[in-house]
C-alpha positions as CSV (number, residue, x, y, z in Angstrom):
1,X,11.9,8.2,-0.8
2,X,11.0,10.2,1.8
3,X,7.8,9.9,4.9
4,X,6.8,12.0,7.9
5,X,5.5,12.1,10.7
6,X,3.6,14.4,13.0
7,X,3.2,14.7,17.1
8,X,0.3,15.6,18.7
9,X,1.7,18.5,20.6
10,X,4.9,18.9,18.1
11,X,4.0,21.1,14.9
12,X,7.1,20.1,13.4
13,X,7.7,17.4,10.8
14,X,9.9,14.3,11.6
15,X,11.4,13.1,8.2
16,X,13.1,9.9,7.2
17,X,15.2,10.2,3.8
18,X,16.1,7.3,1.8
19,X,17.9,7.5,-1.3
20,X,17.6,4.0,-3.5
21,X,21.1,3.3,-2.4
22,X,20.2,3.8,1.4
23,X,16.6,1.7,0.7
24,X,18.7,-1.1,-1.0
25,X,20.5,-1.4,2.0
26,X,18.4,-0.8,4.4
27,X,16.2,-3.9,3.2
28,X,19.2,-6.4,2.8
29,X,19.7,-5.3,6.6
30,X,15.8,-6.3,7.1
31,X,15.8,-9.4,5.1
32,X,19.2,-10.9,6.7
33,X,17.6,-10.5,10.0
34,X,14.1,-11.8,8.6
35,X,15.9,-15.2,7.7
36,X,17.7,-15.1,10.6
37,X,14.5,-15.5,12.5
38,X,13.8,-18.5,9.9
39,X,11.9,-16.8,7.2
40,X,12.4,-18.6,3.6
41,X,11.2,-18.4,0.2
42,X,7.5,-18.8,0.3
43,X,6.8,-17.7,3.8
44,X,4.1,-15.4,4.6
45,X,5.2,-12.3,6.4
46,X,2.1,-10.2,7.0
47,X,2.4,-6.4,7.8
48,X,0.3,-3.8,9.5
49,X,1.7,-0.9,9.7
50,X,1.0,3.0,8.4
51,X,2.8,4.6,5.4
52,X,6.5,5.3,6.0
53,X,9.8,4.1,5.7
54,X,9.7,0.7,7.4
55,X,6.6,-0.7,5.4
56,X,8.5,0.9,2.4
57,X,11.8,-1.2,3.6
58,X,9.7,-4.4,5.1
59,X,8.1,-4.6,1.6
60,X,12.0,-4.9,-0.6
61,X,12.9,-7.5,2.2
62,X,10.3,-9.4,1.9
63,X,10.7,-9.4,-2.0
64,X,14.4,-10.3,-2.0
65,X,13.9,-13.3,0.2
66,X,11.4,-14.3,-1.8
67,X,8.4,-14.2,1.1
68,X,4.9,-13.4,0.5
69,X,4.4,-10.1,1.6
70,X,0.6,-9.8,3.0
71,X,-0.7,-6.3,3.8
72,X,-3.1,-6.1,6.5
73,X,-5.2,-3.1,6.8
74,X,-3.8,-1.4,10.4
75,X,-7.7,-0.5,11.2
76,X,-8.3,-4.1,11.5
77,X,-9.7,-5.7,15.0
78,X,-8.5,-8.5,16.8
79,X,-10.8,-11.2,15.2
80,X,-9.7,-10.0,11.6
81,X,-6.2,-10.1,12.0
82,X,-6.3,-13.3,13.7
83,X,-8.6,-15.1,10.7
84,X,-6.1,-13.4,8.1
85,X,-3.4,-14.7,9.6
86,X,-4.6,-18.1,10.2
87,X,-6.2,-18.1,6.6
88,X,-2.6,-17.8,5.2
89,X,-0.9,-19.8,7.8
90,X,1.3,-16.6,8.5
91,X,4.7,-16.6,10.2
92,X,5.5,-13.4,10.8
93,X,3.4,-10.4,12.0
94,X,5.1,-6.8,11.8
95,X,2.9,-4.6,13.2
96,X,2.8,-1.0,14.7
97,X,2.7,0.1,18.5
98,X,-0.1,1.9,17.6
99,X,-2.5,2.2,15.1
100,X,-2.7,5.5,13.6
101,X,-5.6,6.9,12.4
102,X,-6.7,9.0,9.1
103,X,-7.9,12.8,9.8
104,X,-6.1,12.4,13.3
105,X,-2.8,13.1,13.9
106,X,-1.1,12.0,16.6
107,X,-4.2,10.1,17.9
108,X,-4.2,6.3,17.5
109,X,-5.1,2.9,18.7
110,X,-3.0,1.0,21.3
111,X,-2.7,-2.5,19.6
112,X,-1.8,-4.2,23.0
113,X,-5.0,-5.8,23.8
114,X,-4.8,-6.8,20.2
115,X,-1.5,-8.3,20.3
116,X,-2.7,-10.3,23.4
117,X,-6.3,-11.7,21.1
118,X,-3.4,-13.0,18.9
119,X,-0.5,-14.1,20.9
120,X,-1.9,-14.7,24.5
121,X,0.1,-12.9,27.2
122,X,2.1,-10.5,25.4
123,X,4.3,-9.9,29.0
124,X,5.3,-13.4,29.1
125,X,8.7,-15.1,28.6
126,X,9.2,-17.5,26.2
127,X,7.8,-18.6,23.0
128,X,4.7,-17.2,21.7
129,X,1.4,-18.1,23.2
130,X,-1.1,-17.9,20.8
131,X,-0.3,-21.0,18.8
132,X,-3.9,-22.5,19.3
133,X,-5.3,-19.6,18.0
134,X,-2.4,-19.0,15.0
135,X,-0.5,-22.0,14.9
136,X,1.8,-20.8,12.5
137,X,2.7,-17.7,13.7
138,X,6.4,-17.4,14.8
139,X,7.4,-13.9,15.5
140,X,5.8,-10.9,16.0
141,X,8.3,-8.0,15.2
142,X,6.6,-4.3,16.8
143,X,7.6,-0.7,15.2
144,X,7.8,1.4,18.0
145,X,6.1,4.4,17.4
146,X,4.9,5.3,21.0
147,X,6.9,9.1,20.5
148,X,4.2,9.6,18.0
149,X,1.2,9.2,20.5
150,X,2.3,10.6,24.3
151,X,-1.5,9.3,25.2
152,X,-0.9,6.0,24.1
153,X,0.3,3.5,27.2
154,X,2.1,0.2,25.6
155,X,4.9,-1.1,27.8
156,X,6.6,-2.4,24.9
157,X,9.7,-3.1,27.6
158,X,7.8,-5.3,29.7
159,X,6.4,-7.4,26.8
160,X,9.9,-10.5,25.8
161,X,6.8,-11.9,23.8
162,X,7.8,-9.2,20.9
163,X,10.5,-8.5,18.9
164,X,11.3,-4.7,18.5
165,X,11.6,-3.7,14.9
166,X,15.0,-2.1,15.8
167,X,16.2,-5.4,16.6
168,X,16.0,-6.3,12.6
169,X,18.8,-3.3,11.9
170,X,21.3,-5.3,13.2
171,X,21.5,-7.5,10.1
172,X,24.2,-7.8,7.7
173,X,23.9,-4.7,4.3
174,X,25.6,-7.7,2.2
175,X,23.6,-8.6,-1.2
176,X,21.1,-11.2,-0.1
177,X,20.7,-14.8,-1.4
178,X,17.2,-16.5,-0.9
179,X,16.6,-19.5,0.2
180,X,15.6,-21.0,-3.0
181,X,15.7,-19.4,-6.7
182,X,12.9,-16.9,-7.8
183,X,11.2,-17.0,-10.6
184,X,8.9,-14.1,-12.3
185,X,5.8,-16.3,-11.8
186,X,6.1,-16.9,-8.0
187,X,3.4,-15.0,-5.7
188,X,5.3,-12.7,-4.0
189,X,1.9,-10.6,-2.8
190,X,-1.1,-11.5,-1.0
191,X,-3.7,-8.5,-1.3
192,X,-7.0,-9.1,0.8
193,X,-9.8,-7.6,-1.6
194,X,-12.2,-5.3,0.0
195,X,-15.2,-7.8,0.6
196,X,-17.3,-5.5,-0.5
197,X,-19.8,-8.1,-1.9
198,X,-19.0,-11.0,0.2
199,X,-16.0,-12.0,2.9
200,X,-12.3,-10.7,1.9
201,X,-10.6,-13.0,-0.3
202,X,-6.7,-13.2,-0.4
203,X,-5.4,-12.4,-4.3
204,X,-2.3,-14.0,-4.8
205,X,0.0,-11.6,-7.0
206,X,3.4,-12.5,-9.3
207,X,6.4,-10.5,-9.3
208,X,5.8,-10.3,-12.9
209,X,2.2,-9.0,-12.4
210,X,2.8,-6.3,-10.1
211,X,6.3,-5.2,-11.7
212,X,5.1,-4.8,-14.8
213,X,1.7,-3.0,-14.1
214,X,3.7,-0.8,-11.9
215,X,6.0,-0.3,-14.9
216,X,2.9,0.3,-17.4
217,X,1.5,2.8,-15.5
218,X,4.4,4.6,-15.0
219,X,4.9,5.1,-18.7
220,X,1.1,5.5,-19.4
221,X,1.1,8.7,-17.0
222,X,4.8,10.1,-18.2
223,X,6.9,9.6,-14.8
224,X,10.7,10.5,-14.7
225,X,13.3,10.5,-12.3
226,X,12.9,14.1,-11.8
227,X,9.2,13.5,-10.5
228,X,8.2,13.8,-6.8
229,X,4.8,11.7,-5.9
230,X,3.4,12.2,-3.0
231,X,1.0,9.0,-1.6
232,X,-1.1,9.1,0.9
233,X,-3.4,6.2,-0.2
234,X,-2.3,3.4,1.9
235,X,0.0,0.8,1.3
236,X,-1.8,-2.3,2.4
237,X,-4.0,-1.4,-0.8
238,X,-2.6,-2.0,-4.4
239,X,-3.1,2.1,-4.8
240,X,-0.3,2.8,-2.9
241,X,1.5,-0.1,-3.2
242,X,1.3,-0.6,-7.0
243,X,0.6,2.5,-8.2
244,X,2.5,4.2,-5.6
245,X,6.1,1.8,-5.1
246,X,6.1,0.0,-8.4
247,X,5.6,3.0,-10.8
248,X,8.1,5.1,-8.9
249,X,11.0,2.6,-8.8
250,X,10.9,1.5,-12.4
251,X,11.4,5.0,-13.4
252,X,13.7,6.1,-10.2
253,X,11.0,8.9,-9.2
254,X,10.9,9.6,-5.4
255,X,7.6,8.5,-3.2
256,X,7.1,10.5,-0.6
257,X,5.0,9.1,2.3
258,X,3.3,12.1,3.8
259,X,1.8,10.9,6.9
260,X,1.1,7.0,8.5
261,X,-2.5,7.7,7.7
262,X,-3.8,10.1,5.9
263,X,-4.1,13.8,6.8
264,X,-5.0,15.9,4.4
265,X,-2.8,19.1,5.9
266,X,0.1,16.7,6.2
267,X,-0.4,15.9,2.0
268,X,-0.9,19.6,1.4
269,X,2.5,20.7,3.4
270,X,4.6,17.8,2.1
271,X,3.7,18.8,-1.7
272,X,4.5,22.4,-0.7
273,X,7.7,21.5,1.1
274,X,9.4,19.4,-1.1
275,X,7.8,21.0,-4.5
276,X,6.3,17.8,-5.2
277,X,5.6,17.3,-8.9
278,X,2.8,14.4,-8.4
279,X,-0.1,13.5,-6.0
280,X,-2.3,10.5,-6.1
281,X,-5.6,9.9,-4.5
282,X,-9.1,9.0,-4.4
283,X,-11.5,11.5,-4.8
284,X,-12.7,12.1,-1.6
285,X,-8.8,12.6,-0.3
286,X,-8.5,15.8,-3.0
287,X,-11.3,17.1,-2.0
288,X,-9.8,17.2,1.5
289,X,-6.7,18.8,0.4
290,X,-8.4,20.9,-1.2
291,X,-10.7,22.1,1.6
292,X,-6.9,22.6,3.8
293,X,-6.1,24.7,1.2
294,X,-9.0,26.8,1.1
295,X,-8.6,26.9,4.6
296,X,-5.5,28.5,4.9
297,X,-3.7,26.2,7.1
298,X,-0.6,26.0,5.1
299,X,1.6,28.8,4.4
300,X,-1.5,30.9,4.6
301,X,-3.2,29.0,1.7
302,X,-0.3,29.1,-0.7
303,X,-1.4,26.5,-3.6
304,X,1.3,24.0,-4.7
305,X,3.1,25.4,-7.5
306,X,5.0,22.5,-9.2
307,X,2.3,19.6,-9.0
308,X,1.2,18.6,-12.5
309,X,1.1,15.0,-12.1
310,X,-1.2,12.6,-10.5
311,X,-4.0,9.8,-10.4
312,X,-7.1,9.2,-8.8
313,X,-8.3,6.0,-8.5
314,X,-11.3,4.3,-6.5
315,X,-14.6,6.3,-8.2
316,X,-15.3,8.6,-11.5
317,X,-14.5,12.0,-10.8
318,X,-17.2,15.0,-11.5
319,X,-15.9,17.6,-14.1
320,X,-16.9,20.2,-11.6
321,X,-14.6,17.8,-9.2
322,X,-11.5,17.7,-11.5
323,X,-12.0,21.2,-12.8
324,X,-11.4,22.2,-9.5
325,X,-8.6,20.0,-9.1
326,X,-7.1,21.4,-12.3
327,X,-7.4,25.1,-11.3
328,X,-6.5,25.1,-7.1
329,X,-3.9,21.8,-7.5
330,X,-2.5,22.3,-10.7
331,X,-2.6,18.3,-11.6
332,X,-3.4,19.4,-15.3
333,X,-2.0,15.9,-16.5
334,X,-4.2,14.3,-13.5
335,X,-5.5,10.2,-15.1
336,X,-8.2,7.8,-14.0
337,X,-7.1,4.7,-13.0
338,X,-9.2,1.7,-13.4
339,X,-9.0,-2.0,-12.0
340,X,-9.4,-4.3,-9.2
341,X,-7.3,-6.5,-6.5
342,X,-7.3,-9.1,-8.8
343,X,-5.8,-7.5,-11.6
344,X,-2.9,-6.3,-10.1
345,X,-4.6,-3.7,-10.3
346,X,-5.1,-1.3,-13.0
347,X,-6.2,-2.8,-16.2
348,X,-7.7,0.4,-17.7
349,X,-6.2,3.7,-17.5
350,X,-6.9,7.3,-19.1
351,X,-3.6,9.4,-20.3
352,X,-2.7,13.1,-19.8
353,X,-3.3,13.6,-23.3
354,X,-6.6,12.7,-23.3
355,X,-9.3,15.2,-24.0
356,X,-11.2,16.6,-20.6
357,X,-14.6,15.2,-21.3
358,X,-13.1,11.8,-21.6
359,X,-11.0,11.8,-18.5
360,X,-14.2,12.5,-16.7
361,X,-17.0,10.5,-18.2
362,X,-14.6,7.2,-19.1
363,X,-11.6,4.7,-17.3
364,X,-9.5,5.3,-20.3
365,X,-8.4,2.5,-22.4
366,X,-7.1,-1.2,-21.7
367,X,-3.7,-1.1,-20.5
368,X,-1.1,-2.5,-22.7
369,X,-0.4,-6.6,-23.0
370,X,-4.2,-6.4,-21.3
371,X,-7.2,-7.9,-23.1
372,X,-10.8,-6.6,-21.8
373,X,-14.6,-7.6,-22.7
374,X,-17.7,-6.9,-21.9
375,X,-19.8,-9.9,-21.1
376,X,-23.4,-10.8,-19.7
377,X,-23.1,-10.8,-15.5
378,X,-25.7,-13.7,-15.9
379,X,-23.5,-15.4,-18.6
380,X,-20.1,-15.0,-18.7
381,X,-19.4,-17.0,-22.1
382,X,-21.8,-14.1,-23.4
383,X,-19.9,-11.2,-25.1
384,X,-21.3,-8.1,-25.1
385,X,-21.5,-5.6,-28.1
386,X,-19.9,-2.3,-27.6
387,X,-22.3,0.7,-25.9
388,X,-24.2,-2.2,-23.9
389,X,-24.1,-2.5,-20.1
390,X,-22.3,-5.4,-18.9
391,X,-19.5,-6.7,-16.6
392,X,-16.1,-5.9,-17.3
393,X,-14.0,-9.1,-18.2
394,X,-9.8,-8.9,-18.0
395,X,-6.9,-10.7,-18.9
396,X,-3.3,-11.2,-19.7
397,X,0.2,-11.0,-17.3
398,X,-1.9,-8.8,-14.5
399,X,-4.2,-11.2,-13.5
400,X,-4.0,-13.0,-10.2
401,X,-3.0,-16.7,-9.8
402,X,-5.9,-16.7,-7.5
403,X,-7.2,-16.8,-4.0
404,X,-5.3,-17.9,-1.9
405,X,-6.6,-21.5,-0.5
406,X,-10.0,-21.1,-2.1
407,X,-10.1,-22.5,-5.1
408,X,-14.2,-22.8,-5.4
409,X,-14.0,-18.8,-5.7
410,X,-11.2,-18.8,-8.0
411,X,-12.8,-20.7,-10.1
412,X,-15.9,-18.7,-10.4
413,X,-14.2,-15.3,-11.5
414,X,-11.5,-17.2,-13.6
């Protein structure tokens, strides 16, 4: 595994390296020091943070302990973080310095005042502050990525209120042992859906659900250990973390993180650099790579010359769209990707082997051990013929347990 990031004012490329060996230890060191501050089996431990190396790590401590790893998305303000985390009764925040933002690196977001709407004085001795507003909350452990944004002024220093992510290295690399047996059927991941019809809801996701899509996928697109994906859709979504962690580490490929947020010149130089075989993305992110590449900003507009491999997920893609892709990219074996939050997510996929016009005018087929119908939006128990407009029904291993603490809207999509 491998992520990057850019200065401002620094046109050179910080890189962290992790082989699976380094990763595996790496997380023990994260998750010993995660119990030591009292986290068990069943916690939630919510993260909001940018691609890279500690989210990548976070997430494997999180998952050995047997926590509930909750993404948050790192654009979120102070009232959304603050109703996530009291939604899921959360106990431990691990959250960024500073907020990167996508198409601007080295700019970001001071999450100060933010840390303050959640915790109350942030400079203050003592045990957190913000209990009437998060009861649960325990801890709130800060990446410090202030070298990242010289504009940015976050007195991390003066602020005994936080615990400094580098404070978490200190734990033991010896196997870990959780606090109570796991089982495959345990939620291990809370995804908030996009509330793109209503408020988010919190999808509760097995280890079995996401390990085995993951897995599925993986196979379904051809992936090897020899392969080199690079991500830049983010991890608090089930893109990157799904598609992007789980895929990769059943098969022992490498994930390469190219930037916190994503930055299309950033994705174009680390597929050039590191002769990346794979890229993943929704449309609107190739078409920004692609525009860096006809720009010339990279090695004078050199086009990747080992990427075959990739998915985009999110929308359908135009044939003009993924001709283009095809010719400037390379990503001849590029698939569609098909699913939602609550699925884990892909329930539909196309494969590289599947004629042109159907990988742009279709999702592909039902993934395997996945059951899909088509059924009548104003009566579910309604199946659909084939050909006929409808609503897209799933089911089988990848579907969610539920929302979390809400179970009048489970029950309505269940």
């Amino acid at each position: 595994m491998s992520s990057a990031q850019q200065q401002q004012q620094d046109p050179d490329v910080e890189e962290t390296v992790l082989t699976y060996r380094g990763l595996d230890l790496l997380s023990n060191r994260l998750a010993a020091s995660l119990a030591g501050l009292g986290v068990r089996k069943g916690d939630r431990v919510a993260v909001s943070l940018g691609n890279g190396a500690e989210f990548a790590a976070l997430t494997y401590a999180a998952f050995k302990l047997g926590a509930v790893l909750v993404p948050l998305n790192p654009s979120f303000n102070a009232g959304q973080v603050c109703a996530a985390l009291a939604h899921l009764q959360a106990e431990v925040l691990v959250i960024g310095a500073v907020t990167d933002l996508a198409y601007k690196p080295g700019c970001g977001r001071s999450n100060e005042d933010l840390l303050a709407a959640v915790v109350g004085d942030v400079r203050a001795a003592g045990p957190l502050r913000g209990a009437a507003v998060v009861p649960s909350l325990r801890h709130v452990v800060v990446v410090d990525n202030r070298a990242y944004h010289p504009q940015v002024d976050f007195p991390l220093e003066a602020c005994p209120a936080l615990t400094p992510y580098d404070a978490l290295l200190a734990g033991s690399d010896a196997p870990v042992v959780p606090s109570a047996p796991l089982r495959p059927s345990d939620t291990i991941n809370i995804q908030f859906t996009s509330g793109t019809t209503s408020t988010p809801k919190a999808a509760m996701l097995a280890h079995v659900s996401i390990l085995n899509n993951g897995a599925l996928i993986a196979h379904r697109m051809g992936l090897d250990p020899r392969d080199r994906i690079v991500v830049p859709p983010p991890l608090f979504h089930c893109f990157g973390s799904v598609l992007g962690y789980m895929a990769t580490a059943t098969t022992g490929a490498a994930l390469l993180f190219p930037s916190p947020a994503f930055d299309p010149v950033a994705t174009l130089r680390m597929c050039l650099d590191r002769d990346a075989t794979g890229l993943y993305g929704v449309s609107t992110m190739l078409v920004a790579v692609l525009e860096a590449l006809d720009g010339g900003v990279v090695r004078g507009g050199a086009a990747p010359q080992s990427l075959r491999k990739g998915i985009v997920a999110g929308s359908s893609v135009p044939e003009a769209l993924m001709r283009r892709i095809y010719q400037r990219l390379g990503l001849e074996d590029l698939v569609i990707c098909y699913g939602m939050t609550e699925t884990s997510p892909v329930n539909c996929m196309t494969t590289p082997s599947d004629p042109f016009v159907k990988r742009t005018s279709s999702v592909g087929r039902p993934m395997p051990h996945t059951t899909v119908k088509i059924v009548d939006p104003t009566d579910r128990s309604r199946v659909l013929p084939l050909n006929t407009r409808g609503e897209l029904a799933a089911s089988g291993y990848l579907v969610m347990k539920g929302y979390y603490d809400d179970p009048e809207r489970t029950a309505e999509v269940r």
